[in-house]
LUMZABA-561460 format. One record per residue (C-alpha): residue number from 0; z, x negated, y; residue in three letters. Coordinates in pm, whole numbers. Each point is the difference from the previous one (the first is absolute). Example, Ala and Ser with C-alpha at 12.3 -4.5 7.8 and 13.67 -1.06 7.14 Angstrom:
2
<node><nr>0</nr><zz>780</zz><xx>-1230</xx><yy>-450</yy><rest>Ala</rest></node>
<node><nr>1</nr><zz>-66</zz><xx>-137</xx><yy>344</yy><rest>Ser</rest></node>
//
This chain:
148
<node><nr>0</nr><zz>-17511</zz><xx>-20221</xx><yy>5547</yy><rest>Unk</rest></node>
<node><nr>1</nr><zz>-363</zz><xx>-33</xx><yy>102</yy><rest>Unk</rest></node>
<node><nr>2</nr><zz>-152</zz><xx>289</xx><yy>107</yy><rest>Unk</rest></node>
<node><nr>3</nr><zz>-370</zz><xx>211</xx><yy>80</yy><rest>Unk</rest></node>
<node><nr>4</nr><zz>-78</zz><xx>275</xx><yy>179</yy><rest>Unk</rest></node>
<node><nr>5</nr><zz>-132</zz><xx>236</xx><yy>-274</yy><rest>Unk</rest></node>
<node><nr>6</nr><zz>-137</zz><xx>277</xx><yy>201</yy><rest>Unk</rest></node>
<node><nr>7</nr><zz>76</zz><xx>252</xx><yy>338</yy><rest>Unk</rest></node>
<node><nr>8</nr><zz>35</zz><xx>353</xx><yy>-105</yy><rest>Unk</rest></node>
<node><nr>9</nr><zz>92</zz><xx>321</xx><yy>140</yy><rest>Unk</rest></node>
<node><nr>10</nr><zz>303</zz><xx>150</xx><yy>-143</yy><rest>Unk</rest></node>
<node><nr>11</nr><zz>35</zz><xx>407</xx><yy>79</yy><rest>Unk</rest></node>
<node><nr>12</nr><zz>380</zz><xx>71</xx><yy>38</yy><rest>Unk</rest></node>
<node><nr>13</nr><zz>133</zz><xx>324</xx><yy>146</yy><rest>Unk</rest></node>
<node><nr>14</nr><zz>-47</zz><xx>-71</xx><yy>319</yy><rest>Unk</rest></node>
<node><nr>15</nr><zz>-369</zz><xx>-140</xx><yy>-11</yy><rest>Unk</rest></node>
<node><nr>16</nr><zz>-207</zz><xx>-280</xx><yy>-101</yy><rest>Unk</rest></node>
<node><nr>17</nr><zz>159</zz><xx>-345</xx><yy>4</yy><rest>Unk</rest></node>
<node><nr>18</nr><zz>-133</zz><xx>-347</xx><yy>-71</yy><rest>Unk</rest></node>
<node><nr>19</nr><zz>136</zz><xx>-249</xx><yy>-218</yy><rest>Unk</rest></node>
<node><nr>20</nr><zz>-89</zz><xx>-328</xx><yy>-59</yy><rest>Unk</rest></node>
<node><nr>21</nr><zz>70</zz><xx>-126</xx><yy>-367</yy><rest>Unk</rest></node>
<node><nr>22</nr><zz>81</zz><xx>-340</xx><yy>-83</yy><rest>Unk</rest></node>
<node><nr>23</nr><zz>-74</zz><xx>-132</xx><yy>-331</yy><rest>Unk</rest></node>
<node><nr>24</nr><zz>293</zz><xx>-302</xx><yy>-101</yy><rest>Unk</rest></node>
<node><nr>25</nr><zz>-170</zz><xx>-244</xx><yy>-234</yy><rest>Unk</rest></node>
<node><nr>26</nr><zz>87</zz><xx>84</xx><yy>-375</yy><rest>Unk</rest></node>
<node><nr>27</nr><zz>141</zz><xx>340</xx><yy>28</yy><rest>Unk</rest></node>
<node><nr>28</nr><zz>-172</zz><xx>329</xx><yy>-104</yy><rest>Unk</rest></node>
<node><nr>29</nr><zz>243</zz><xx>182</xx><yy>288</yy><rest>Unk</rest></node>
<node><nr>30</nr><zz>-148</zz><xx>-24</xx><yy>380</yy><rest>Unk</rest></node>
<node><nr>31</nr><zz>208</zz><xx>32</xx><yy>355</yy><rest>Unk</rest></node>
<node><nr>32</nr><zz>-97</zz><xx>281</xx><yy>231</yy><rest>Unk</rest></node>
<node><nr>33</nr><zz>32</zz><xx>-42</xx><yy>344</yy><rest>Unk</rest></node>
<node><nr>34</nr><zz>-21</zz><xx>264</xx><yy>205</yy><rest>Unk</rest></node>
<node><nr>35</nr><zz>-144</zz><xx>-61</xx><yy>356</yy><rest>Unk</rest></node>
<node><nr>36</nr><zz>-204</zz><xx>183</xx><yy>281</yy><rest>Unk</rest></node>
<node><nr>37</nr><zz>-352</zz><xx>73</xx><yy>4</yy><rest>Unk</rest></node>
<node><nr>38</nr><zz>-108</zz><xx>-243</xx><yy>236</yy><rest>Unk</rest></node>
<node><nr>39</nr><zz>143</zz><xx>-293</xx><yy>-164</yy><rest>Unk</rest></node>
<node><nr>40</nr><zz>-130</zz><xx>146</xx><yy>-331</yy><rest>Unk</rest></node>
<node><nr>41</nr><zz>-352</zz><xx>1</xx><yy>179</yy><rest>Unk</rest></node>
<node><nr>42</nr><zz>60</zz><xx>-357</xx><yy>89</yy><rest>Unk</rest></node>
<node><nr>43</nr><zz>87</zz><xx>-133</xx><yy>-306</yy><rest>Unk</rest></node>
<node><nr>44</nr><zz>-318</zz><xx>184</xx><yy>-145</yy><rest>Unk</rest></node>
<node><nr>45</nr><zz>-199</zz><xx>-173</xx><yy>267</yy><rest>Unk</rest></node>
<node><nr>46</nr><zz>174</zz><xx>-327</xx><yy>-92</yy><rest>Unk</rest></node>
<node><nr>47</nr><zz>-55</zz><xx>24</xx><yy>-360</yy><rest>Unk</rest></node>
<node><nr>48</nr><zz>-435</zz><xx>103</xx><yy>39</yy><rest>Unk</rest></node>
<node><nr>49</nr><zz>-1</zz><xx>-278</xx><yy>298</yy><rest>Unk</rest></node>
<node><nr>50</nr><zz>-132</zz><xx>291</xx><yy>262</yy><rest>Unk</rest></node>
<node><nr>51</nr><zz>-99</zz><xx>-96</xx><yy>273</yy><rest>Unk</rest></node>
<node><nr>52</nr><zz>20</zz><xx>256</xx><yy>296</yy><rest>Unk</rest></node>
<node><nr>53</nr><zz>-114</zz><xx>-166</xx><yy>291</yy><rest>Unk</rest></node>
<node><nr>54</nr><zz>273</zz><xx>-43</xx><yy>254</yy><rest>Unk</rest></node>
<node><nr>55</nr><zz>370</zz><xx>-110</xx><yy>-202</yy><rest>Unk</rest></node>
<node><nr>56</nr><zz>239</zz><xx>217</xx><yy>-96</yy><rest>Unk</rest></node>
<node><nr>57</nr><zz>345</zz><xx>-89</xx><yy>8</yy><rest>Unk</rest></node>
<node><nr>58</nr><zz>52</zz><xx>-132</xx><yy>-291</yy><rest>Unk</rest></node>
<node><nr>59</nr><zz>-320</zz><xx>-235</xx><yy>93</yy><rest>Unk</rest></node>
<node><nr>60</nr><zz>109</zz><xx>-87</xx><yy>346</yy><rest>Unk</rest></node>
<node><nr>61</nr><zz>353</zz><xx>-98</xx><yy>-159</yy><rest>Unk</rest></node>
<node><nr>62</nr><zz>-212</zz><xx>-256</xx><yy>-268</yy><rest>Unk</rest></node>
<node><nr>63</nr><zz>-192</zz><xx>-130</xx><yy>303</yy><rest>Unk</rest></node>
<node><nr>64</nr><zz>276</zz><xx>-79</xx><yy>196</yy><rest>Unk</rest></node>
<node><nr>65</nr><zz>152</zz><xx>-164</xx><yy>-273</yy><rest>Unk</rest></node>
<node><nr>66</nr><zz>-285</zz><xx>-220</xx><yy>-75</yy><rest>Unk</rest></node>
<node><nr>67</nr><zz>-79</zz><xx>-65</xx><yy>388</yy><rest>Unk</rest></node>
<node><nr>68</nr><zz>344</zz><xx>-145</xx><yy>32</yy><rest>Unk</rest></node>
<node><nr>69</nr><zz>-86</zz><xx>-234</xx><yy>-340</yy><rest>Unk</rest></node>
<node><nr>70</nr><zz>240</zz><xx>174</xx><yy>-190</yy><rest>Unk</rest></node>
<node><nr>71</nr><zz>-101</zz><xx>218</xx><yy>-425</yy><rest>Unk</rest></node>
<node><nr>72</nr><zz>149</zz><xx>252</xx><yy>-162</yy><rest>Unk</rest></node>
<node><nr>73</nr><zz>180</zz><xx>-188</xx><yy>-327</yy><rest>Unk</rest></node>
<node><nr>74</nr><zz>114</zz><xx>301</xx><yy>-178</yy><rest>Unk</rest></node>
<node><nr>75</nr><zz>192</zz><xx>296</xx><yy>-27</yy><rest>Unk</rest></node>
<node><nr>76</nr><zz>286</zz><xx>126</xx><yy>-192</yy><rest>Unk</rest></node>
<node><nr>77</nr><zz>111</zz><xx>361</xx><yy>24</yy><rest>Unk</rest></node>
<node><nr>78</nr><zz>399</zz><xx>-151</xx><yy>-34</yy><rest>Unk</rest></node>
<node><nr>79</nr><zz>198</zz><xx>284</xx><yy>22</yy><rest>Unk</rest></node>
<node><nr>80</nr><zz>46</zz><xx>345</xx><yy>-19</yy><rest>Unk</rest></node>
<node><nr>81</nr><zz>274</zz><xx>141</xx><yy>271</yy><rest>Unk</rest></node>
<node><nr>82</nr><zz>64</zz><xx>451</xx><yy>-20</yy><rest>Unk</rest></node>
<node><nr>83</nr><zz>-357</zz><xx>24</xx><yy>-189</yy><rest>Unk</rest></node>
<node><nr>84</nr><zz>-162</zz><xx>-192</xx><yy>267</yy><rest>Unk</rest></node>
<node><nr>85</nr><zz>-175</zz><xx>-342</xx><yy>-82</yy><rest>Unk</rest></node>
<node><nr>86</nr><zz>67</zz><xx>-295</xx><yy>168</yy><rest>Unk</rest></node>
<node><nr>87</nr><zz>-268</zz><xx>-300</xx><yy>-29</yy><rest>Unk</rest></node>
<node><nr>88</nr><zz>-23</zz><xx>-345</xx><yy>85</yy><rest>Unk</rest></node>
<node><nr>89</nr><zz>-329</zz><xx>-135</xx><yy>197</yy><rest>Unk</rest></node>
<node><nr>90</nr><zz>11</zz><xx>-355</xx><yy>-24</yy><rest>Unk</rest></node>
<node><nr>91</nr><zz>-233</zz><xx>-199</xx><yy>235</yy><rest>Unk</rest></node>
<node><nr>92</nr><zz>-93</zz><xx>-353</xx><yy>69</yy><rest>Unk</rest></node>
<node><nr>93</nr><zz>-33</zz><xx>-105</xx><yy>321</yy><rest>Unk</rest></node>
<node><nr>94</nr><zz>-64</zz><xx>-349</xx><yy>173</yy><rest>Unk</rest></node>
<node><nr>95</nr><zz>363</zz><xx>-36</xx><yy>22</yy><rest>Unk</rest></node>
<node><nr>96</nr><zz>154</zz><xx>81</xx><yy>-328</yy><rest>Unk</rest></node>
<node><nr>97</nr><zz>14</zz><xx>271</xx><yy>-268</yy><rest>Unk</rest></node>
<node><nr>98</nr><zz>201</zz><xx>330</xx><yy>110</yy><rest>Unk</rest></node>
<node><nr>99</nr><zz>52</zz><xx>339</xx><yy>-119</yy><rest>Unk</rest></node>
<node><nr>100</nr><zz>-25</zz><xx>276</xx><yy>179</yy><rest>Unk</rest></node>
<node><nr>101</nr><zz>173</zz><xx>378</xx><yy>-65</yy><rest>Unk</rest></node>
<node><nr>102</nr><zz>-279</zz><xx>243</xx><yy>-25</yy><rest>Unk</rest></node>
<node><nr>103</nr><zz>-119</zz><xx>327</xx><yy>-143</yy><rest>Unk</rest></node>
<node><nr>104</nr><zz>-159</zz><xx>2</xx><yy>-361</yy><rest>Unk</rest></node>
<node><nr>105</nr><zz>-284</zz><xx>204</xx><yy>148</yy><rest>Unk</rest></node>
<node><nr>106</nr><zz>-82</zz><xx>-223</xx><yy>254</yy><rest>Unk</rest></node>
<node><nr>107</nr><zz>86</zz><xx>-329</xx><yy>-176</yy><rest>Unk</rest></node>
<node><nr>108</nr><zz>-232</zz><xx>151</xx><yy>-303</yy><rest>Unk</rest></node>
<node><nr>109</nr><zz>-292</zz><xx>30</xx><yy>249</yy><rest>Unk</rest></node>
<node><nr>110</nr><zz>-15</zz><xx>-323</xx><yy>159</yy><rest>Unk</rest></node>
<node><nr>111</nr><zz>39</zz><xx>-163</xx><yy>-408</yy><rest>Unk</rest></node>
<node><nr>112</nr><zz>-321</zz><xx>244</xx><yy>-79</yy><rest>Unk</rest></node>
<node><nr>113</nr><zz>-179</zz><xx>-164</xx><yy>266</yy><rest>Unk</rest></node>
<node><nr>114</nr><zz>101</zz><xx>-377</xx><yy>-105</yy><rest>Unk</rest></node>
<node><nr>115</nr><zz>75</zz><xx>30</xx><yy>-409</yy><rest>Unk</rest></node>
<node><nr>116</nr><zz>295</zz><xx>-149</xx><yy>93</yy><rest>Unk</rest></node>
<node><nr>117</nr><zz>250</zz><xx>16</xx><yy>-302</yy><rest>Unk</rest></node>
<node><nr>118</nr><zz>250</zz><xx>304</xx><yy>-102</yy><rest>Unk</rest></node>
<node><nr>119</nr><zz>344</zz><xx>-3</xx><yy>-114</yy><rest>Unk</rest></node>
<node><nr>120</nr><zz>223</zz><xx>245</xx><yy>-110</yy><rest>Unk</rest></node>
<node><nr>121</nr><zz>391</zz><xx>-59</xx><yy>5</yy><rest>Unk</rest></node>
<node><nr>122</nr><zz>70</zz><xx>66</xx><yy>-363</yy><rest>Unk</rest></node>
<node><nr>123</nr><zz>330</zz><xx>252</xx><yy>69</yy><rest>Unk</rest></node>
<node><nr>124</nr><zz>-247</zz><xx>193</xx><yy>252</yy><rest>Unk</rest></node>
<node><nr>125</nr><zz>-288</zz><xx>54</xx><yy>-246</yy><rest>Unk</rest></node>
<node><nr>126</nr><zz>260</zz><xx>71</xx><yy>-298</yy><rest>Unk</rest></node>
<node><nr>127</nr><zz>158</zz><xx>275</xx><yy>277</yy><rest>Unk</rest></node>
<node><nr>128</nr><zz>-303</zz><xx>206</xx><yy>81</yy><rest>Unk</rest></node>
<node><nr>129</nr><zz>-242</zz><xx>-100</xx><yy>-311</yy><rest>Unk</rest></node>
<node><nr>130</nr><zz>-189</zz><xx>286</xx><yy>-112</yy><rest>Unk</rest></node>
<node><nr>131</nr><zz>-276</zz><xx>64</xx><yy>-257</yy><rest>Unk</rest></node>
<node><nr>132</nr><zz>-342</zz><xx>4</xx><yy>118</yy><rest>Unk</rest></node>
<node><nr>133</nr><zz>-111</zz><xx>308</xx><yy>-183</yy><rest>Unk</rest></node>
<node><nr>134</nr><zz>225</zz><xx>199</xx><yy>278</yy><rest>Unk</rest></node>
<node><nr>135</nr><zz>-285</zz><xx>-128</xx><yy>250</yy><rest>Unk</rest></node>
<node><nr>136</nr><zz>-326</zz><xx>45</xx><yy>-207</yy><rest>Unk</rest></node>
<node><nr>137</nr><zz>-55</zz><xx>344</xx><yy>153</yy><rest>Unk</rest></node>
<node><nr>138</nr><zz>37</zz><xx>-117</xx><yy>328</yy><rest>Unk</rest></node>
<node><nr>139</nr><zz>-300</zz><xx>-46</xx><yy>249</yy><rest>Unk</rest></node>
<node><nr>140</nr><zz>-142</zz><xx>-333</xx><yy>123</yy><rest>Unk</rest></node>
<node><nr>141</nr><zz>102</zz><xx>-19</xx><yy>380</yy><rest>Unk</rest></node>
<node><nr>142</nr><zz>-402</zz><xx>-55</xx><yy>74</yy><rest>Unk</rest></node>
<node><nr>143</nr><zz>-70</zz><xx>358</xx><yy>-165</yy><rest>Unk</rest></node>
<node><nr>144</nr><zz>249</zz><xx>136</xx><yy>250</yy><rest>Unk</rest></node>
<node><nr>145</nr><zz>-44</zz><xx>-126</xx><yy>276</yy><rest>Unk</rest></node>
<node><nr>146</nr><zz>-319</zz><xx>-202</xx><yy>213</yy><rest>Unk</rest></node>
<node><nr>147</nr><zz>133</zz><xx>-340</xx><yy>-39</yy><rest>Unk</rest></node>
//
């Protein structure tokens, strides 16, 4: 199912402030929460408003090296959901071939912010932890929590 990052909040929860990034599946009213760390949240922020902070991040240096070794992000597809933990797919081309590579949703989410390379959703995964988006409307933006 093709998917878009719809925003990175801040969810409170008993034991403080957590972001989650919510992916909107093309065609359904219901979005995905993720829940990640801040400094991926931070990243994908940066990704999505094209920051620029001077010397790369991580999440930059990973997109250079990519690109220095003539290979592009393709897409991702959060695949799987394993004990409430997502599981995505980063698939790259490279001068060789197409591969996939195992990888966090977070961090997989930041490098597609910083390409607008495609989404995808598996469709069991978003039907397993689909949730309505009024539950996030009181939520902060990640930018009015943090410097980002």
């Amino acid at each position: 199912m093709d998917a878009a990052i719809d925003a990175v909040r801040v969810a409170g929860t008993p034991t403080g402030p957590v972001p989650v990034v919510l992916l909107a599946v093309e065609g359904e009213p219901d979005l995905l929460p993720i829940f990640i760390g801040f400094d991926e949240a931070a990243s994908i922020a940066r990704g999505l408003d094209a920051e620029d902070v001077g010397r790369p991040l991580t999440h930059d240096l990973t997109l250079d090296l990519v690109e220095e070794l003539g290979g592009r992000i393709e897409r991702v597809v959060v695949s799987d959901v394993e004990d409430g933990t997502y599981i995505a797919d980063l698939h790259l081309a490279t001068p060789r071939e197409s591969t996939v590579i195992d990888a966090r949703p977070s961090d997989s989410l930041a490098l597609a912010a910083r390409t607008n390379a495609p989404l995808a959703v598996d469709e069991s995964v978003f039907e397993e932890g689909r949730r309505d988006p009024d539950e996030f409307e009181d939520m902060d933006d990640i930018r009015e929590v943090m410097e980002v």
